[in-house]
C-alpha positions in Angstrom: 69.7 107.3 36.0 73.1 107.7 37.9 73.8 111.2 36.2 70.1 112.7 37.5 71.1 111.4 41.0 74.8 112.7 40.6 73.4 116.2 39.6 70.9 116.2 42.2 72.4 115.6 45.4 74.6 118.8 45.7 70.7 120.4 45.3 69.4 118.3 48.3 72.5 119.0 50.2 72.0 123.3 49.5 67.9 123.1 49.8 67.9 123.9 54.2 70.0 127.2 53.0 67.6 127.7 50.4 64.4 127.2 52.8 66.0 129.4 55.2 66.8 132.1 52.5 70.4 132.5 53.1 71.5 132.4 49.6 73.6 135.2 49.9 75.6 134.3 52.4 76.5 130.9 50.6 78.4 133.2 48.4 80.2 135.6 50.8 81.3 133.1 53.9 83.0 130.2 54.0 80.8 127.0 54.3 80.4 126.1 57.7 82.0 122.4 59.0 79.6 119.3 60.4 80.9 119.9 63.8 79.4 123.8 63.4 76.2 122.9 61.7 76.0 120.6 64.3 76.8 122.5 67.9 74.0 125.1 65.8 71.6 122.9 65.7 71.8 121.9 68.9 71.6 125.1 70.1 68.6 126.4 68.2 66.3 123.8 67.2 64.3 126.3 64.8 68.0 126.2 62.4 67.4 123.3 59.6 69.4 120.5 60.6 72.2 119.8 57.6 71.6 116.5 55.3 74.7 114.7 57.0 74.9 115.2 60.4 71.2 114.0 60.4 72.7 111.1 59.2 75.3 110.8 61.6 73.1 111.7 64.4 71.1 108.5 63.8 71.1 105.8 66.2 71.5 102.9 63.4 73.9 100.4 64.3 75.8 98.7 61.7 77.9 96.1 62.1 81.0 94.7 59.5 82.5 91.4 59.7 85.4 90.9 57.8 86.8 87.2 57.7 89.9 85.8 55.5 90.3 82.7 54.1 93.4 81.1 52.6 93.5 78.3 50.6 96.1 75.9 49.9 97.1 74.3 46.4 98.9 71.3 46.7 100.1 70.5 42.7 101.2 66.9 41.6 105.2 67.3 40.7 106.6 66.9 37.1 108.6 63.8 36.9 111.8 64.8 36.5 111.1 66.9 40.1 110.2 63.8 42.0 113.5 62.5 40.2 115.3 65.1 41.6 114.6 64.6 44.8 116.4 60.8 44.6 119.4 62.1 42.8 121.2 63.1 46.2 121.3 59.6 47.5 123.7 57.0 46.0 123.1 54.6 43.2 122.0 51.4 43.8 119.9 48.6 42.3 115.9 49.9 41.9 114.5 47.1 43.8 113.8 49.3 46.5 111.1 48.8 48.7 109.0 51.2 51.0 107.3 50.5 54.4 104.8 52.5 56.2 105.9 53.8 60.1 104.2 55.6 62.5 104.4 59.4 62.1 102.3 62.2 63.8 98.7 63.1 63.0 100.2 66.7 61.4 102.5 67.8 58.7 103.2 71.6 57.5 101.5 72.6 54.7 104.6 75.3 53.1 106.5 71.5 53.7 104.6 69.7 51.1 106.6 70.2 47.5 104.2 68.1 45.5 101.7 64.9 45.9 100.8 61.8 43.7 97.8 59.8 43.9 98.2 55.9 44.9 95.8 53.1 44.5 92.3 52.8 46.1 91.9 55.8 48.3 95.9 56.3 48.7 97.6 59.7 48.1 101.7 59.9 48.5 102.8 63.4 49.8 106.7 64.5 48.8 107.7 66.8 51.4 110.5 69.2 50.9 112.9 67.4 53.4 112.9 64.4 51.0 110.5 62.4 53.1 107.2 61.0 51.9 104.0 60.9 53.6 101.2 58.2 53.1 97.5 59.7 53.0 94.8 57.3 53.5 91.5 59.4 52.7 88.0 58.4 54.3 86.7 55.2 52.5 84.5 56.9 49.8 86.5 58.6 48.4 89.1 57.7 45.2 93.0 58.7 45.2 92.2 59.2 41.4 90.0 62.0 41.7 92.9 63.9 43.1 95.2 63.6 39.9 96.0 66.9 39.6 96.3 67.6 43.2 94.4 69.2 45.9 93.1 72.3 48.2 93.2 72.7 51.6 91.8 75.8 53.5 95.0 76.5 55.8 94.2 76.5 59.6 95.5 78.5 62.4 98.4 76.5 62.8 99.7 76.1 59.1 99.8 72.2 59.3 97.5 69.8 57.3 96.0 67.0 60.2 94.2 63.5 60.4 90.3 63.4 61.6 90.2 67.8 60.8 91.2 68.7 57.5 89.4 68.3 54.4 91.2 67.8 51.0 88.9 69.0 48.0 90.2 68.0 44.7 89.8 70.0 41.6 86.8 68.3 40.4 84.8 68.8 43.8 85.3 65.9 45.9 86.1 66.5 49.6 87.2 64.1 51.4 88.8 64.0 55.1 92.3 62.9 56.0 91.8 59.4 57.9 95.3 58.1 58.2 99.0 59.5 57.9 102.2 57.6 58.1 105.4 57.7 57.0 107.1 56.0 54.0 110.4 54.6 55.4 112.6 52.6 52.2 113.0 49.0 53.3 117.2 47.7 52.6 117.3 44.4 51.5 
């Protein structure tokens, strides 16, 4: 089918020379451009009107939309990364304790090195300036459907925020951010 229509268009493009019985001339003089066929045309209207400018002359609008979408994958760490992130500070006895603060309703998404799932709806964010960040997800959803991490269409702004974004796991959950806070480690 495509070869018939790739061997017949040049014939539909030549048959207004061939109606007009200019043959001849195809052979001797250099094929005129649109612009000529065109400023011809409108000249004499008895001239056939070439294929394209026909086309062009039409008065159909068409519109393209072009939209671009970026989407973020936040990946659970590897152990021995989330223990790398601890090695900097000084040794001390593990009965460390961690306590929620206050933090703002936005973090950066290209801050976010890895996340691990907590309990009930719970995720624990590990952001590249050794802080971590407590997720509290909209009550039906499950921290564990998020065990190997999450997307996040990046916004305008490049930060991930509470009541706007939407984290979808890998097995098709979405879920909105409810609450973020900060985990602060307790001294005893």
């Amino acid at each position: 089918m495509h070869s018939l229509v790739a061997f017949a268009a040049p014939m539909a493009l030549m048959l207004p020379i061939v109606a007009e019985g200019n043959v001849a001339e195809l052979d001797v003089a250099p094929a005129p451009s649109a612009r000529q066929c065109e400023a011809a045309s409108a000249q004499n209207p008895a001239l056939p009107m070439n294929p394209l400018s026909a086309l062009r002359s039409g008065d159909t609008m068409r519109q393209i939309r072009i939209e671009q979408r970026v989407v973020v994958r936040i990946a659970p760490q590897p152990p021995a990364a989330r223990q790398s992130l601890f090695a900097e500070l000084p040794q001390r006895a593990v009965s460390s304790r961690f306590e929620e603060r206050k933090k703002e309703k936005c973090v950066a998404l290209d801050g976010i090195a890895g996340v691990q799932t907590g309990s009930g709806n719970r995720l624990v964010l590990f952001l590249r300036d050794q802080r971590m960040i407590s997720l509290n997800l909209e009550k039906a959803c499950r921290a564990r459907d998020f065990y190997s991490g999450f997307y996040v269409e990046k916004s305008k702004d490049g930060r991930l925020c509470v009541d706007r974004d939407k984290l979808q796991s890998r097995t098709g959950a979405r879920c909105e951010v409810d609450t973020m806070r900060q985990l602060v480690e307790v001294r005893d």
